[in-house]
C-alpha positions in Angstrom: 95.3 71.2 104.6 93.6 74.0 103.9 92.6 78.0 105.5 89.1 76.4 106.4 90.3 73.3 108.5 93.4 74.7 109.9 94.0 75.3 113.6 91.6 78.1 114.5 92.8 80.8 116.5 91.4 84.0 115.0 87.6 84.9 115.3 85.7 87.8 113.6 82.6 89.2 114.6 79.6 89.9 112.5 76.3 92.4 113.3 73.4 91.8 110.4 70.1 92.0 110.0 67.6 89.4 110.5 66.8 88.6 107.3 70.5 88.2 106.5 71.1 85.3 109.2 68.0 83.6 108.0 69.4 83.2 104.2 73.0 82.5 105.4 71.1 79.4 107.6 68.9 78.5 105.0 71.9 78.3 102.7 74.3 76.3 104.9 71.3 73.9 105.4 70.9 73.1 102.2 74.8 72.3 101.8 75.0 70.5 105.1 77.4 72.9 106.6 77.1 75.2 109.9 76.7 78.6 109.5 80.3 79.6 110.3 81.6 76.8 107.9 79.4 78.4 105.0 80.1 82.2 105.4 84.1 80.7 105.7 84.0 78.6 103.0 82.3 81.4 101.0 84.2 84.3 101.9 87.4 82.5 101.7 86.1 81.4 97.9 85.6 85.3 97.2 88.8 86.3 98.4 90.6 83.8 96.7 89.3 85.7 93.2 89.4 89.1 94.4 92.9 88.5 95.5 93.5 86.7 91.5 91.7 89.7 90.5 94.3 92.3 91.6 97.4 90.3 91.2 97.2 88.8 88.2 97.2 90.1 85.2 96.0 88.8 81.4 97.3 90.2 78.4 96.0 89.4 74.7 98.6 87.8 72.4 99.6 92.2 71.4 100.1 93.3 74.2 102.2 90.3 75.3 104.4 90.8 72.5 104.8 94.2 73.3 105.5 93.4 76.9 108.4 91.0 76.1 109.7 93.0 73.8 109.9 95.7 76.1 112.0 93.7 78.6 114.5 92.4 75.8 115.7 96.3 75.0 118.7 97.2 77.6 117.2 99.7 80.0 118.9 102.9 80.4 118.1 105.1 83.4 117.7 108.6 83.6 119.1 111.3 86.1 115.4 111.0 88.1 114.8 107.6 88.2 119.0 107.2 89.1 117.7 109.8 91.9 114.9 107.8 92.9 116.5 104.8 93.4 119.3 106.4 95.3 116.5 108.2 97.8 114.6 104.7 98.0 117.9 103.2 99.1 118.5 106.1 102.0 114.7 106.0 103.3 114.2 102.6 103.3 115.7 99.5 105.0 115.1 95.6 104.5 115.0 93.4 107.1 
């Protein structure tokens, strides 16, 4: 099952300009949807790649060797970063 047909609980409210709600009508006419189900369906779509966009992360066939090269070297730290980690570990708590 997926976001768009799930259970709904949450609502979010939108204010735009004539013109806009005519083209988001005429759109979800022409795919047979409702209004709500197009600007879900199409925001949820967006998302979706803006999300991919910021979390993934392609490398050409260079830089990937570089990359896993990096992480086979044994990692050494230095006094800051040995201080960092130590501050992380007194200012912040997991749950």
């Amino acid at each position: 099952m997926n976001v768009a047909t799930d259970a709904k609980q949450e609502r979010i409210n939108l204010r735009l300009k004539h013109s806009a709600k005519m083209a988001l009508e005429r759109a979800a006419s022409f795919e047979g949807k409702t209004v709500s189900n197009f600007i879900l369906t199409s925001a949820l779509a967006h998302a979706e790649q803006t999300i991919h966009a910021h979390e993934a992360m392609s490398l050409n066939s260079q830089d990937a060797e570089a990359f896993f090269h990096a992480l086979d070297k044994p990692f050494i730290f230095n006094k800051k970063l040995a201080a960092a980690f130590e501050e992380h570990d007194r200012r912040v708590t997991s749950q």
